[in-house]
C-alpha positions, 0 to 999 in steps of 0.5 A: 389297407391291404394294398398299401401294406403290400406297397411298404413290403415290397419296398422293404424288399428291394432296400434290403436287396438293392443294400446287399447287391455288389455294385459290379457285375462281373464277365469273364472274358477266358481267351480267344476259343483257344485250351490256353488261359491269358498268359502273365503279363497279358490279359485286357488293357483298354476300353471305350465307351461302348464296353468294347475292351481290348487286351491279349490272349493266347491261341496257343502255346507258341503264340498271343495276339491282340484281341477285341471283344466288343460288348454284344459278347462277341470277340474277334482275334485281330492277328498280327503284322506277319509275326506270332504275336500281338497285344492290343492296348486301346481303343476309341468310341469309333472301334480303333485299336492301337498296340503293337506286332512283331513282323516276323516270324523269327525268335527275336521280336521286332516289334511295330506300332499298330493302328488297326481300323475296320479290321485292317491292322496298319503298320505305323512305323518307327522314329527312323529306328527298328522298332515301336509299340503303340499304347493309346488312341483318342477319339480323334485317332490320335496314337501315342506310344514309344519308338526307337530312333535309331538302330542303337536302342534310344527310343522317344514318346511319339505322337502319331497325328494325321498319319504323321508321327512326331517325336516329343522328345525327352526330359532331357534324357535319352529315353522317353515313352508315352502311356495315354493322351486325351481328346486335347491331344494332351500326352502322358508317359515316362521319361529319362532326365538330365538333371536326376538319375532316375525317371519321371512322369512328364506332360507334354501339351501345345509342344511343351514338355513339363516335368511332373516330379514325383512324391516326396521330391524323389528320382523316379515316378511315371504316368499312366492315364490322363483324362478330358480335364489334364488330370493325371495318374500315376506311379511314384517310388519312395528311394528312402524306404526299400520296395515302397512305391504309390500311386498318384493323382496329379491335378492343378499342379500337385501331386497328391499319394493316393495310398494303398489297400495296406501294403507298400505298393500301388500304381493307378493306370487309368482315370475318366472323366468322372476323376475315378482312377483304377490300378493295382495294390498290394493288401499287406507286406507280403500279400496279394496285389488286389485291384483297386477303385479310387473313388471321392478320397477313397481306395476300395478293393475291388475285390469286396464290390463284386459278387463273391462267388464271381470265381475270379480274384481280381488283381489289376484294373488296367483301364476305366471308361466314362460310364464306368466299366472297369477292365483288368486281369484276375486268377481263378482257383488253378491260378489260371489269368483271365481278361474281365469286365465290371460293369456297373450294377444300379446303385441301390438307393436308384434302385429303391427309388425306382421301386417305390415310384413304380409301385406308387404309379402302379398304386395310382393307376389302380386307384384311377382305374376303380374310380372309373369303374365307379362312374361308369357303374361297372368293375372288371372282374380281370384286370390286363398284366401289369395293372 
């Protein structure tokens, strides 16, 4: 009797802590060693399925670079293609990191596309133009990104595959970029048409180039992520109502408005395999921009998913990968910008189950334990740890 009373205790003890535990863990990953914080606009950018996360951070006042922080804690400056600066913006399960460097150290920047493999960061070049920025890789090392095809400032999504790089031209504009692919070789992005003034988010997929409009019929939207399924996330701007812009999911030919977390604008970045998307919210009129988790129909703030006393207010989820982990930028109290990483607590009915079935195989083996002792006409006065 006294044992099974213990058991019911101990299992009410872990629902009651498994209920109240924030569902994410939070890590902060500061800067590269530098006195500096992540300037604005910087901060982590990508990551794989190992934990592995990528982004930029500042060294020093002059300067920023890429940086990967790979998931045993240790983070590695990437260093730049001969310029001060850097920003690295994916990476795949193989460790491959994609961004962008300037290549020199002048004050006006010429940016390069970058594939950086075993520590060696690779120039990719340009469409014939002098500059290009890479923002995604896949599993297969297939990069995407944007660059100029000329010296006039027209730059168009390419596709770099096999070390070659394609232009997947436009909507029928001039400009076009191109913001993630998955392992089908499927691109996302943003491009300028010919029959609206504004932009719109586009798929290209076996060399054709789809128009994916944008919410209530309106000029200007742009996609962000795309996962293993061709489900695509984004943003769309309503023209009608000033300052007002959504985030969307588009699947199965329908672009569906995710909402906000109460103020006028949201974008999603990224989506996995799962269909969790990440982004950003603003909470009200004039509020703050909260990370969000699109989850099952729902936007959460992921602000109330994570210890309070984290130390950081979470204010864009940038990227999401397979397992779950979530990376983004957050400020602290000084309002100093910081590069985390959420990682995914048990859930805490698996973790009361977990409890109970532990304690019923340890209720077991004590029972089977005594009735040999019985048979055997003998009774341990100690008994091992863990019985």
């Amino acid at each position: 009797m006294r044992m099974c009373n213990c058991l019911v205790l101990a299992v009410l003890m872990a629902i009651t802590v498994g209920a109240s535990a924030a569902e994410y863990s939070v890590t902060d990953l500061g800067s590269l060693g530098g006195k500096y914080m992540i300037g604005a606009g910087d901060g982590a950018f990508g990551i794989n399925n190992h934990g592995d996360v990528v982004g930029c951070a500042h060294p020093s006042s002059t300067s920023y670079h890429a940086f990967v922080y790979l998931h045993g804690g240790t983070t590695t400056d990437l260093g730049t293609l001969g310029g001060s600066k850097s920003e690295g913006a994916g990476i795949n399960d193989s460790g491959q990191v994609v961004g962008y460097s300037d290549t020199t150290a002048q004050t006006a920047d010429n940016w390069h596309a970058f594939l950086c493999s075993n520590g060696v960061m690779q120039d990719v070049g340009t469409l014939g133009g002098p500059q290009s920025q890479a923002y995604a890789i896949n599993a297969g090392g297939d990069v995407v990104g944007w660059a100029d095809t000329d010296g006039r400032g027209i730059h168009h999504a390419f596709l770099l595959h096999d070390g070659v790089m394609s232009d997947l031209g436009t909507l029928g504009g001039t400009y076009s970029e191109a913001d993630a692919v998955n392992d089908s070789r499927q691109v996302v992005g943003t491009s300028a048409g010919a029959g609206f003034s504004g932009y719109h988010a586009f798929l290209h997929s076996n060399d054709t180039i789809l128009d994916l409009g944008a919410l209530n019929g309106d000029t200007d939207s742009g996609a962000c992520g795309i996962n293993a399924s061709g489900r695509v996330v984004g943003y769309s701007y309503n023209s009608s109502v000033p300052d007002t812009c959504h985030a969307f999911l588009y699947t199965d030919g329908r672009m569906q408005d995710l909402g906000s977390l109460g103020g006028s604008i949201s974008w999603a970045s990224a989506i996995n395999a799962s269909g969790d998307v990440v982004g950003q919210s603003s909470v009200s009129a004039d509020g703050d921009d909260h990370a969000f988790l699109y989850r099952s129909g729902q936007m959460a703030d992921l602000n109330a998913l994570v210890p309070a006393d984290c130390g950081l207010l979470l204010e864009n989820a940038t990227a999401i990968n397979d397992v779950g982990q979530i990376v983004g930028m957050g400020t602290d109290s000084q309002g100093n910008i910081h590069a985390f990483l959420l990682t995914p607590a048990p859930e805490p009915g698996a973790l009361s189950l977990l409890t109970v079935g532990g304690l019923m195989a340890l209720m077991r083996r004590k029972i089977e334990k005594n009735e040999r002792a019985v048979r055997v006409g003998a009774c341990r006065p100690r008994q091992r740890a863990g019985y």
